[in-house]
Each structure stands twice: as C-alpha cells, then as structure tokens.
C-alpha positions as a printed Julia matrix, in Angstrom:
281×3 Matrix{Float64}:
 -119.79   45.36   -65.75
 -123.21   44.58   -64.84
 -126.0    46.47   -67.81
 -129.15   47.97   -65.68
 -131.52   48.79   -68.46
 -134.63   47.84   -69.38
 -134.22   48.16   -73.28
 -131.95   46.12   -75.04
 -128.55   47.47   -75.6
 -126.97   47.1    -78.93
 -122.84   47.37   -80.36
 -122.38   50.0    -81.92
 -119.36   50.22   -84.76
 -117.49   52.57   -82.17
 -117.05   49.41   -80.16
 -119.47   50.99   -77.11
 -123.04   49.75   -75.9
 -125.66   52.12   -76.7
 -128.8    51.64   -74.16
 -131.76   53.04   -75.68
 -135.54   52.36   -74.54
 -137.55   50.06   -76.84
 -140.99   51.57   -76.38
 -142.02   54.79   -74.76
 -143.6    52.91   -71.83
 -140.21   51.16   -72.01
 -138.08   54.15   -70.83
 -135.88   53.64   -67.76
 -131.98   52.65   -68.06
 -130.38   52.78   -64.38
 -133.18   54.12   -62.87
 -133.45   57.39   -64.86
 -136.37   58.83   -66.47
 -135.81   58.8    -70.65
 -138.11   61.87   -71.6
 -136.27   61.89   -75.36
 -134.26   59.23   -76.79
 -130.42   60.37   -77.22
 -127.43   58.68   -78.89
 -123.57   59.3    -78.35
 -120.46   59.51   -81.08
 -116.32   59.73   -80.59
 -115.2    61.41   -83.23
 -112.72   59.69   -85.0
 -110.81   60.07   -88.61
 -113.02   61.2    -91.62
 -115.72   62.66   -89.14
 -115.48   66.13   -90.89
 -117.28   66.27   -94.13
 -120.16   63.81   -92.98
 -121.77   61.79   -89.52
 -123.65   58.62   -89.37
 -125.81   57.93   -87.16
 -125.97   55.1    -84.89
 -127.96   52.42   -87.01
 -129.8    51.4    -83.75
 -131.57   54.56   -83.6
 -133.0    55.02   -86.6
 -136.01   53.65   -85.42
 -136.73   57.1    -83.77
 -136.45   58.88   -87.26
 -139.31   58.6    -89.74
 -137.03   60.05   -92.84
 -137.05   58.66   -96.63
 -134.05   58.97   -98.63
 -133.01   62.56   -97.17
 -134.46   65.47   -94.93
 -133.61   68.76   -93.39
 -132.53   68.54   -90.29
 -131.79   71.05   -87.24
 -128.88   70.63   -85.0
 -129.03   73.09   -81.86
 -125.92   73.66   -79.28
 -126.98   74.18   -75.49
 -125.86   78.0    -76.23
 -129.25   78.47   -78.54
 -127.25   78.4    -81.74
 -128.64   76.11   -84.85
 -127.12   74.91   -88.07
 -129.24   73.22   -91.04
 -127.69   69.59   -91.63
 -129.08   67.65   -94.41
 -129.69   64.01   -93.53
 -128.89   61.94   -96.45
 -129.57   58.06   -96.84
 -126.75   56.3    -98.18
 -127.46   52.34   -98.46
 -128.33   51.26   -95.29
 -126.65   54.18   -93.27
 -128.39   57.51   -92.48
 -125.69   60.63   -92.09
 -125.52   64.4    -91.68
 -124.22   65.36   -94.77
 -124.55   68.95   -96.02
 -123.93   71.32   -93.97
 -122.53   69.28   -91.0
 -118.87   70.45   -92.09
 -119.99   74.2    -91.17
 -121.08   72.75   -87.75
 -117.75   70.73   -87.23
 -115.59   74.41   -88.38
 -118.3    76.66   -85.93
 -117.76   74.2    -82.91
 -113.64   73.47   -83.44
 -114.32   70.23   -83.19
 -111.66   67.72   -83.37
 -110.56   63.92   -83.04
 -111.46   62.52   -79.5
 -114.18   64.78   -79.1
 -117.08   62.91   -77.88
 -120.64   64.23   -78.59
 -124.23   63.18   -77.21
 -127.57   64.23   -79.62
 -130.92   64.43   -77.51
 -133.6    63.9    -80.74
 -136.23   66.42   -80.37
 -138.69   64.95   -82.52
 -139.46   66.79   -86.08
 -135.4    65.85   -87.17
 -134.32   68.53   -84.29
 -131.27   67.6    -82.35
 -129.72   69.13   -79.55
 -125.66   68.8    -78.97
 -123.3    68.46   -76.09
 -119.92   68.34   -76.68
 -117.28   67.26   -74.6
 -113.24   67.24   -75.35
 -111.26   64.46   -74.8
 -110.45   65.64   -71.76
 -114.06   64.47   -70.7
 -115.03   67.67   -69.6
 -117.94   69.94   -71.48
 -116.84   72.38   -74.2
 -117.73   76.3    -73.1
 -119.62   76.9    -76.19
 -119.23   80.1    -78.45
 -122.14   82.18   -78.55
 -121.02   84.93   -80.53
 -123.98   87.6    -81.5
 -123.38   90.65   -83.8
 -123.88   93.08   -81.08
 -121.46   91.28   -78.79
 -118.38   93.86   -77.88
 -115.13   92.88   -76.45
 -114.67   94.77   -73.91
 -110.91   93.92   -73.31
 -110.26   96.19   -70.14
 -113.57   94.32   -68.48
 -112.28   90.37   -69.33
 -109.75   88.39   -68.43
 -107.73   87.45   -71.18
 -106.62   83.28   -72.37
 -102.94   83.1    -71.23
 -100.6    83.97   -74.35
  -99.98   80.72   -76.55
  -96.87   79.17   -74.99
  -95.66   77.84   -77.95
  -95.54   81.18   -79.6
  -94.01   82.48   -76.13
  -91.56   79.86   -76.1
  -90.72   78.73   -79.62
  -87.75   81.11   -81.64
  -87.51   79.8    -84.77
  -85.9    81.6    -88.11
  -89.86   82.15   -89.31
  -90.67   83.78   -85.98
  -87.82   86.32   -86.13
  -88.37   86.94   -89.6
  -92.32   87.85   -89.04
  -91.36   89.83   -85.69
  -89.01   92.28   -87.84
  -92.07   92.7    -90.32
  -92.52   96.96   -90.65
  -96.12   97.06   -91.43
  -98.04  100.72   -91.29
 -101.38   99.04   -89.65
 -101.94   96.81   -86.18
 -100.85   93.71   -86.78
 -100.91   90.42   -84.71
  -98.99   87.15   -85.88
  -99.53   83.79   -85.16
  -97.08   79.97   -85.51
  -99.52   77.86   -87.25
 -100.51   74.77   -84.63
 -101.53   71.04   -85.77
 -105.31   71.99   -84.44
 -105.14   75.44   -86.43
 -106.06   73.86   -89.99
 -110.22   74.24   -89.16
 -110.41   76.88   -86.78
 -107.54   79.03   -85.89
 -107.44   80.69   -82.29
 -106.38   84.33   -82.22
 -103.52   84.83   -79.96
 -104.8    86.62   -76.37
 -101.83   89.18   -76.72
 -102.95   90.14   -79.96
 -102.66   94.2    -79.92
 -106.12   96.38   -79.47
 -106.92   97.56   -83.16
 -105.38   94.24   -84.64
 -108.63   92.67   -84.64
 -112.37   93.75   -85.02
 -114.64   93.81   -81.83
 -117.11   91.91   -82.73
 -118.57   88.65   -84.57
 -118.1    89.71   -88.05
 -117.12   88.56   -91.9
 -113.96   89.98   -93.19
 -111.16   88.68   -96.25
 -107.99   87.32   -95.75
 -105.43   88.76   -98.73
 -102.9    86.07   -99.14
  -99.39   87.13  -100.55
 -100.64   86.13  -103.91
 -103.3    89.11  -103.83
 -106.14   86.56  -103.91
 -108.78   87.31  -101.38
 -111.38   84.81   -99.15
 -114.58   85.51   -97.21
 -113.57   84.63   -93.58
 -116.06   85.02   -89.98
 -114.47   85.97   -86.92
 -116.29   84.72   -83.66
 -115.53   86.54   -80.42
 -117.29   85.15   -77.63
 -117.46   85.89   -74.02
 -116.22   82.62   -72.44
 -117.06   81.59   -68.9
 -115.34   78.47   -67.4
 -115.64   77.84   -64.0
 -111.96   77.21   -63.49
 -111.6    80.88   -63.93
 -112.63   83.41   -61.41
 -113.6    86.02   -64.14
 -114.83   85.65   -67.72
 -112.51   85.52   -70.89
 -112.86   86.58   -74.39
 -111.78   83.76   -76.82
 -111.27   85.16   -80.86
 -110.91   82.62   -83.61
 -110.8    82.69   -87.1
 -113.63   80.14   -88.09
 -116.0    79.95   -91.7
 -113.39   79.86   -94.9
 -110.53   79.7    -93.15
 -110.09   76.27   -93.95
 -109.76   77.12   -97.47
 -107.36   79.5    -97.2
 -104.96   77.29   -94.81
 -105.19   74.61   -97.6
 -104.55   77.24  -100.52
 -101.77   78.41   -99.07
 -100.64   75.18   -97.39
 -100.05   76.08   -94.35
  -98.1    73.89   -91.97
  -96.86   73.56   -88.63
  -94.42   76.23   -87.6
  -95.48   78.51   -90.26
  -95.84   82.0    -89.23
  -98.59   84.32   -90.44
  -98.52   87.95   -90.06
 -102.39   89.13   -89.7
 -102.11   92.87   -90.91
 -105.35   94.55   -90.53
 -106.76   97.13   -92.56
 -110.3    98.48   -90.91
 -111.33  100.14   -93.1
 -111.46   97.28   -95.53
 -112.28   94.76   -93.05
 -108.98   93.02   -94.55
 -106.53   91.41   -93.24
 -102.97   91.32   -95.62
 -101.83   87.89   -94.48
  -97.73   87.52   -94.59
  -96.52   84.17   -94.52
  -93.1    83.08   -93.12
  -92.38   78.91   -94.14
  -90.46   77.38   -91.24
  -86.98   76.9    -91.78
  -86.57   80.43   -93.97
C-alpha cells in the first residue's frame, strides 16, 4: 500500500503506522490539512486501569514525570486523567478507569485523541463494528420522557433464554417496581438497563443511588439516562445503564454470566434491593 505523507510514519506496538507531521510547516498526510496533531489506539487486554500513549507522539507533549490532563468526548463531557511517566512510557493513569466505565468501553474498540495543546484531548470512539459510538450525554435535568422516545428493542437474550435462575427471579413477590436483568459477558463495567424495564422501576433522570446486595451491604452507584440518536433509527431512544461503582459491586458479589438480578427499587431511598439468582439454582 503506497504511504502519501509528508512526515515520517513510525510502528507503533499495535502493529499499525501512525503518520504524524514532523514540523508545523510539515503538516499534510494525503493531501489533508493537519490543524492539531492526533494519534489512534485499539483497545486491547489490560486497557482498563491505565493507556499509553503512542511513544511517537510524545514529542507534542511538554510533561515531566506526571500532569493533569483533560480528556473531552465530542458530546462536551470531560474527565480529569492524570498522565503519569513510567520509564520511558507516558500513560493515563488516574482517573482514566472512570472514563473507560462512563464510555462502556470495551476490547476492539478503537479510539482517535485530537491533542488540544495545554494536555487537552478530545475523543472519538468507534466500536468494533467501525462505526462511531452515539455518545451519552446525560445532564441532571435530562427527563425520560418514555411516551415521547422510542425505546432499544428488549434484550433478546433475556427474551429468549429460560433458564432455572430466570424462572426463579420472575416468581419473585416484591411490594415495589422491580425490573430484572441475566447478567451478559459485557455487563461486568457498565450494565445496560433492560428497555422493557417497568415505569417506576427506575429513576428519570441521571442520578446517584445504592445498590443493597442480599448481604445488606450497600454501594454508591450513577445511573446515566441519555437521549440517544442514531441515524439508523427514525426517532430517538432512551438508553439507561448502570455505570460509576457498579463494577465493584458485580465483583463483590461475583456476578457471572447467566446470573439473574432482581433490581427492586425503593424511591424513596433511591435504593435498589438487588436479588440475585446463580445460574443453575
């Protein structure tokens, strides 16, 4: 394949070139204009608690041994991400697992940083389906308006799947709304909440609440409910997913695939009583 660009292009350890402009006069790679320089990563294994950067760009960054950077999504949204020198490597480090929980991301996903100058980055992330992830831009004052928004069709594995832990959380008496989910492989970070799940089983809006597991130990949990608009839908969708601290809960309990969990809400707590049926019981 024949390499158009004016600036050198260097291997990265992803196995890709990276084409990035040697000077600021030097600043044209197949034609295009480079206003800021940019780099790309495929997320792979271990990409959750830490990021390095592409060692071919850190001639862009003037950073010592660690700084604060700001990492901004195309929706507006930013997260603080520590950059953090280790050796020879430069990485976002703290607070870069918050951004990976916020954003779902997961292996595959491929993600390309503009640098804004003044350790600001802006993010576009794409799945592995190549196409650009609709991203959440959940406010406080954002109300689901479920009679105005097309809902996500009902998971079909929950639609499909009858297992013993499905029937036993479906005969669950409960004396508030409840909705339940069947714990997925891509649940263990950020856990969607089902389409069908009943008005009143869930709060309107962007908000903190606790998840009670069957234990009676409690943990600090956001909710993001975001008005989704993807142009292979004629009208816009509400997604709902359990993001911040639900991690630690799903490894507390350890959760696994085929598990059941019974979300039992109680509003005026801003609780949730989680009931948890092991596959195979």
């Amino acid at each position: 394949m024949k390499n158009n660009c004016s600036g050198k292009a260097r291997s990265l350890n992803i196995g890709v070139q990276c084409c990035l402009p040697e000077t600021a006069e030097e600043n044209e790679c197949d034609g295009s204009s480079w206003k800021k320089p940019q780099f790309f990563k495929v997320l792979f294994e271990n990409f959750r608690e830490s990021l390095k950067i592409p060692p071919a760009f850190l001639k862009h960054l003037r950073v010592g041994e660690s700084g604060a950077a700001i990492v901004k999504d195309h929706a507006g949204r930013t997260w603080d991400v520590k950059l953090l020198r280790m050796g020879d490597r430069i990485v976002f480090e703290e607070g870069w697992k918050k951004f990976v929980e916020e954003n779902g991301l997961d292996t595959n996903d491929f993600l390309v940083f503009r640098y804004d100058g003044e350790l600001h980055f802006t993010v576009t992330i794409f799945d592995k389906s190549c196409v650009e992830k609709s991203p959440a831009t959940p406010t406080a004052d954002v109300i689901a308006d479920e009679d105005h928004l097309q809902s996500v069709d009902v998971d079909m594995e929950e639609k499909c799947t009858r297992t013993k832990a499905w029937d036993a959380a479906s005969s669950l008496m409960t004396t508030n709304p409840t909705f339940k989910k069947m714990v997925a492989e891509s649940d263990s970070y950020r856990m969607r909440i089902p389409a069908d799940a009943p008005n009143g089983s869930v709060p309107k809006k962007t908000c903190e609440v606790k998840l009670e597991d069957p234990d009676g130990r409690q943990w600090p949990v956001k909710i993001l409910i975001w008005i989704s608009s993807n142009k292979a839908h004629s009208l816009p969708r509400m997604e709902r997913s359990l993001s911040s601290g639900w991690h630690n809960f799903f490894e507390a309990n350890c959760l696994k695939k085929r598990d059941v969990c019974v979300f039992e809400f109680v509003a005026r707590k801003k609780l949730f009583n989680v009931h948890i049926f092991r596959d195979g019981t």
